[in-house]
N, C-alpha and C positions, 0 to 999 in steps of 0.2 A: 817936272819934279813934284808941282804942288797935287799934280794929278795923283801921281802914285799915291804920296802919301795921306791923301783923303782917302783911297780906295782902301789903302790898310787900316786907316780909325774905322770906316764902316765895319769891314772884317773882324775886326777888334771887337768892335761892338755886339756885335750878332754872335759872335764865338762867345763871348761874356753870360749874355743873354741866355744862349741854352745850355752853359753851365749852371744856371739861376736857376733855371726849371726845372734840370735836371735833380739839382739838390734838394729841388720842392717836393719833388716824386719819389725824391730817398726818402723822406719826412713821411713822406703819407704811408707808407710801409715800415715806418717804424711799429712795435706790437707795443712798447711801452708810451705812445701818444695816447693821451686822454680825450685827444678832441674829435677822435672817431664820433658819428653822430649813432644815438641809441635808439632800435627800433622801439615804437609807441607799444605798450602792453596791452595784453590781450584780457578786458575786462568783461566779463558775464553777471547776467542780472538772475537768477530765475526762481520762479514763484510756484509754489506748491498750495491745492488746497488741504488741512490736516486729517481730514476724512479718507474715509477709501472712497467712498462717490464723489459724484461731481454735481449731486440732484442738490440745491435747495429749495426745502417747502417754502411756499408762503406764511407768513409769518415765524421763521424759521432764523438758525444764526448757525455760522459754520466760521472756521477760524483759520489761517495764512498761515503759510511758511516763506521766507523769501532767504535766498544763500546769493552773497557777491561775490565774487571772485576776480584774483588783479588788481585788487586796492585796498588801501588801509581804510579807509573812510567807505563803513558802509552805508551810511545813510541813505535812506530811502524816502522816497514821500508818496504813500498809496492816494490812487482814484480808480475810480469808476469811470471807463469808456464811454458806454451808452448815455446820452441825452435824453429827455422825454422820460425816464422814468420816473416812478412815485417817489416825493418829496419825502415820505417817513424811509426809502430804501438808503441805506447807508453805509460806511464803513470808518468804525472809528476803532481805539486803544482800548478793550476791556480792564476789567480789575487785575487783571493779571499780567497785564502788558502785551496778551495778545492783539494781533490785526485782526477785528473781525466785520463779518458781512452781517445784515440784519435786513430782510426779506421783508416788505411789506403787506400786508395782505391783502391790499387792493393793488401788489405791484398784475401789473398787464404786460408787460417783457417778461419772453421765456428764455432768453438767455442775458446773460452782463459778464460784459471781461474785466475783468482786477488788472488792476497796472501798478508796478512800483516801479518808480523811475530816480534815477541814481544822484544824489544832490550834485557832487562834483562834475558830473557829466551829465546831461539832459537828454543826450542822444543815446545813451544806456538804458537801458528797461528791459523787465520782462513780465507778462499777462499770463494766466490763467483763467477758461471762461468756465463758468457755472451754470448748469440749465435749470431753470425754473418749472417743474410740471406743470401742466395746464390740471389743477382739482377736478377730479369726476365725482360729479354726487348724485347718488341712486334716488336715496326717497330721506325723507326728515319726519320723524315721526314726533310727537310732543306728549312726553311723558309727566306727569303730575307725581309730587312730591309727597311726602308725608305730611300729615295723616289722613290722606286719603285711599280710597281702597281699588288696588289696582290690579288685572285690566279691566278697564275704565271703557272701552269700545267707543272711542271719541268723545266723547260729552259729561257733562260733569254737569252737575245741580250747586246752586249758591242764591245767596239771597242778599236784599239791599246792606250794603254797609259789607258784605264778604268780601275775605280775601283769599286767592290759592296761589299756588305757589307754580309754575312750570319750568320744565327743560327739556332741551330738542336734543333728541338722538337723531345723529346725520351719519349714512351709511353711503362709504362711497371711500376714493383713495387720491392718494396725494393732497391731503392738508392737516395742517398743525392743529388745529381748534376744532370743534362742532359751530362755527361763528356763523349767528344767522343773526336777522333784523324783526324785531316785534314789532304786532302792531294788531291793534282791534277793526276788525272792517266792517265797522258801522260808522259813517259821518253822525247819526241821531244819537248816538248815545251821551249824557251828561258828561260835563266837563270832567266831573268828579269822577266818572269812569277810568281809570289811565292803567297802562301795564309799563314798570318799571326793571332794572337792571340792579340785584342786590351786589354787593362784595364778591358772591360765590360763582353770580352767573348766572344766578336763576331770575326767570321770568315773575315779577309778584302783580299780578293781579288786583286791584281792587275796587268793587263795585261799589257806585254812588250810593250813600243814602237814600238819595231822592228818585234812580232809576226808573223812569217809566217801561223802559226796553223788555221785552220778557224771553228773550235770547239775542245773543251774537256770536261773532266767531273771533278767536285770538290765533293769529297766522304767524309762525317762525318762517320768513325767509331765507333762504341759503344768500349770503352774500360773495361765492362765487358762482352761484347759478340762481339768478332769480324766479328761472322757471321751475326750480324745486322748494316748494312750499307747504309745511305740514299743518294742519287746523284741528282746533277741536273747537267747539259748540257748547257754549256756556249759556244754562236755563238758569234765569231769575227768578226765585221759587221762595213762597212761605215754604219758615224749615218743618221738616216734619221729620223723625226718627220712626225708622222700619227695621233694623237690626245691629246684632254685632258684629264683628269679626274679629279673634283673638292670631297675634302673631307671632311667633317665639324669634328670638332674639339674632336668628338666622333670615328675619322677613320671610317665615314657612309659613302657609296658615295650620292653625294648629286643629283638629277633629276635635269633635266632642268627646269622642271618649267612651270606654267603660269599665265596671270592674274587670270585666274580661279581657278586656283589650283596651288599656290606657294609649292616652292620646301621646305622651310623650315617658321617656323615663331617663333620670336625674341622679345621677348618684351623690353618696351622704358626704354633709362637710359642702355641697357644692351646690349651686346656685344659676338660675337661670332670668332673664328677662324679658317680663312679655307686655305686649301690647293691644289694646284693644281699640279697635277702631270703630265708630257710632257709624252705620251708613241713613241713609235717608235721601231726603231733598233739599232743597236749601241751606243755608248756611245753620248747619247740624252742630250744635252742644256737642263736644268731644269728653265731657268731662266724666269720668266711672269711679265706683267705685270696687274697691274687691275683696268678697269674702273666700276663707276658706274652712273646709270641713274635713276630717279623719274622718275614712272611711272602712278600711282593715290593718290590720297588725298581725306577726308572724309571731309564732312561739316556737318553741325546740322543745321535742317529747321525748323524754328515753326508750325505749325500746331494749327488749330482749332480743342479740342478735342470734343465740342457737341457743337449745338447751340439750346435754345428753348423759344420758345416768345420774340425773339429779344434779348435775352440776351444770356451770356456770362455762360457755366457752366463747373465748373473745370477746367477752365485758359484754358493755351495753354500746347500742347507738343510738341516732337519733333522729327523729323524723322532724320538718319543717311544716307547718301546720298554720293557713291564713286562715285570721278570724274576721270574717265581713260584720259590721257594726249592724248593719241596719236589715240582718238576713233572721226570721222567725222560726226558721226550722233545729231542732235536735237533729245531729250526726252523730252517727256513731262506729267507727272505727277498729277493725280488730289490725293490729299490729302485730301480732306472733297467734300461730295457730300449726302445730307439729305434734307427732305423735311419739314417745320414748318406752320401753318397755319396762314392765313392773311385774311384782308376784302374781299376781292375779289374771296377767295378760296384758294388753295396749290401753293404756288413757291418752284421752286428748288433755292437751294444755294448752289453752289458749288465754290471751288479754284482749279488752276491750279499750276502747276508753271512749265516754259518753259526756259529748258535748252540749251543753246546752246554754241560753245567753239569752237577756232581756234584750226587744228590739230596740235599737239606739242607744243601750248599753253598753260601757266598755266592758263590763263586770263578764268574763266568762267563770262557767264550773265546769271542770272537768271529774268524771268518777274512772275511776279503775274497777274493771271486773276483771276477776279471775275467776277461773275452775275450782280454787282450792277455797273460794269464798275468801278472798283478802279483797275487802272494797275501801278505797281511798277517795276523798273527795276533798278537792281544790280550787280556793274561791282566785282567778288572776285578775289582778289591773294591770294596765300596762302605764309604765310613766310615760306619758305626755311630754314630748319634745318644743324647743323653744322655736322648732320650724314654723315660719308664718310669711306673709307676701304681707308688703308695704304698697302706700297708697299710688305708686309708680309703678308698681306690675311687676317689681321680682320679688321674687320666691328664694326665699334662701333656702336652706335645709340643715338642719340641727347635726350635730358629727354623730350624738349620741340617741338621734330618732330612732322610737320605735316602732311607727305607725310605718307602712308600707306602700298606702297609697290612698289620693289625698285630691278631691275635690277644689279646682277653682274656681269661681264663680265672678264674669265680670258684669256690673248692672249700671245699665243707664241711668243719670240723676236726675237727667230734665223727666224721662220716663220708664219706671222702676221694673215695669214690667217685661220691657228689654232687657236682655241678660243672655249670657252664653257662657257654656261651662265647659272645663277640661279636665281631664283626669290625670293626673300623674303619679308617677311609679317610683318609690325610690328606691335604688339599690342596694338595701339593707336590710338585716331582719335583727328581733328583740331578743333582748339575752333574758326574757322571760321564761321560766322554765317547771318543771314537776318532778318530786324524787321520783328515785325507779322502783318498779313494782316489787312486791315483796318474793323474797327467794324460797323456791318451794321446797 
């Protein structure tokens, strides 16, 4: 009996049992259980750079995009993958709150991956790599600054106590600067010799007082290719002046010039600026001064444009007429010369007009001859315009000028006898003028 009824509590028991689990596995199919477990979200890092390339130069700056996705919290915290690069190579928060990269110019890695990796999660990131060109540089050549006179075919004249000024033209691709390294290569040269690095960049030059040296040479190195090296050859020279050179304000050198054919031409009201440059040897006096001179002036002549049956047809015109100041000769001009019919037959009728002028004279006389003996004679001046160049080389020119065209002269002061001159032309003529001939 006790037997039995152990074997039915077991039964009991084990029927119980997998009613229990049974209602556990109702449970886990219920769709309104909250304790279902939630898969882990699918979070994405990725990083753009905001360029369309992916080149940065050296010494170069290029700016990030980074997008999260899968999270509220985007934080990010950018690095740089690669080790062993230059200590100025960086990436930091510009003014604008961008992520940027900043290339060093002695960086030596041609590629570096950007990483931004996810604060909340570490094992999140995403990279973007950037390739660095390797700089190709052809040739460096070293160009001298104002006011010296240039091309220059390597070598320059200066004397103790001078200073000039250089800058290296570097030809070649893939780099942000013309960045080269100065230096004089002479060990003997005085201390007081040195080549320095102004604000702009330019090389400055300047030779000891005490110089015993009577040349060397100043070398720009390419500081990414050291076997690219451009020199010029600086002579230590008592100064001596051997000419000028005048430049209009374009750095054109400007011709001398003639009445005939002016070196430059200016229109009125308007204004140009020139420059004169001393050349010679050694450290050369730049200092000039400048004269100028009127040369000619335009008048306006009335003219007879037709004459027919004694009368008068389509008025008068008028001829433009340059007076050279400094020319000795009488011209003399006919303007109208036509034939009309009369009682007696054909007469000529013609006018003259007879020029004549002291040389260096403004003063012209002009005479009118006619056929019918009507002679006129007129003394002109021309007013003198407030046109003139300042002791800095421009030229202004008067609205109301009447002179046409106009001698510049620029003269050395250390030595007077240097001087070079220009001709200029203005685009204008003089509302100086003469009645019209008498009507026949």
């Amino acid at each position: 009996m006790k037997n039995i009824l152990k074997r039915h509590s077991v039964f009991l028991g084990i029927t119980l049992a997998a009613a229990i689990v049974s209602l556990m596995a109702g449970c886990d199919n219920d769709p309104d259980d909250n304790t279902k477990p939630v898969a882990p979200p699918d979070i994405t890092v990725e990083v753009r750079i905001s360029s369309s390339s992916p080149n940065v130069l050296r010494g170069g700056k290029v700016t990030f995009l980074v997008a999260v996705k899968g999270t509220d919290n985007k934080n990010v915290t950018w690095s740089i993958d690669e080790g062993g690069r230059h200590q100025e190579t960086k990436i930091y928060k510009n003014a604008e709150g961008e992520m940027c990269l900043f290339v060093s110019e002695d960086e030596t890695l041609e590629t570096l991956t950007i990483r931004a990796t996810l604060d909340v999660d570490p094992e999140k990131s995403g990279a973007v790599k950037v390739i660095i060109p390797v700089p190709t540089i052809e040739k460096i050549e070293i160009v001298l600054q104002q006011p010296w006179v240039v091309p220059w075919q390597g070598k320059v004249d200066t004397g103790p106590g001078g200073e000039i000024k250089f800058t290296a033209k570097v030809t070649g691709k893939d780099f942000i600067r013309e960045a080269v390294t100065w230096s004089i290569d002479d060990k003997n040269k005085k201390e007081g010799t040195t080549i320095n690095i102004d604000d702009n960049g330019a090389a400055q030059l300047h030779v000891a007082q005490d110089e015993t040296l009577t040349s060397f040479k100043v070398q720009a190195v390419s500081k990414w290719d050291t076997g690219k090296i451009g020199e010029v050859t600086v002579t230590v020279k008592e100064p001596a002046v051997t000419g000028l050179v005048i430049y209009d304000q374009d750095d054109k050198v400007v011709s001398s010039g003639s009445i005939e054919k002016p070196s430059k031409q200016i229109k009125t009201s308007d204004s140009e600026s020139f420059r004169a440059i001393v050349t010679g040897t050694g450290k050369v006096n730049q200092d000039v001064t400048w004269e100028i001179e009127r040369l000619a002036y335009r008048i306006m002549i009335p003219i007879i444009r037709e004459n027919k049956d004694h009368e008068l047809v389509g008025g008068y015109g008028e001829v433009e007429l340059e007076i050279v100041l400094d020319s000795d000769t009488t011209e003399v001009f006919t303007w109208f010369n036509t034939e009309f019919p009369s009682t007696d037959g054909y007469s000529t009728i013609y006018e003259k007009r007879s020029i004549e002028r002291t040389p260096g004279s403004k003063e012209v006389t002009i005479w009118n001859i006619s056929a019918a003996g009507e002679n006129e004679r007129k003394t002109l001046v021309p007013t003198t315009g407030i046109t003139a160049i300042d002791k800095t080389g421009k030229f202004t020119v008067d609205g109301q000028e009447t002179f046409g065209k106009f001698r510049l002269t620029a003269v050395s002061t250390v030595n007077t006898t240097i001087k070079k001159e220009a001709v200029v032309q203005i685009d204008t003529s003089s509302e100086i003028s003469i009645d019209p001939p008498v009507d026949f």
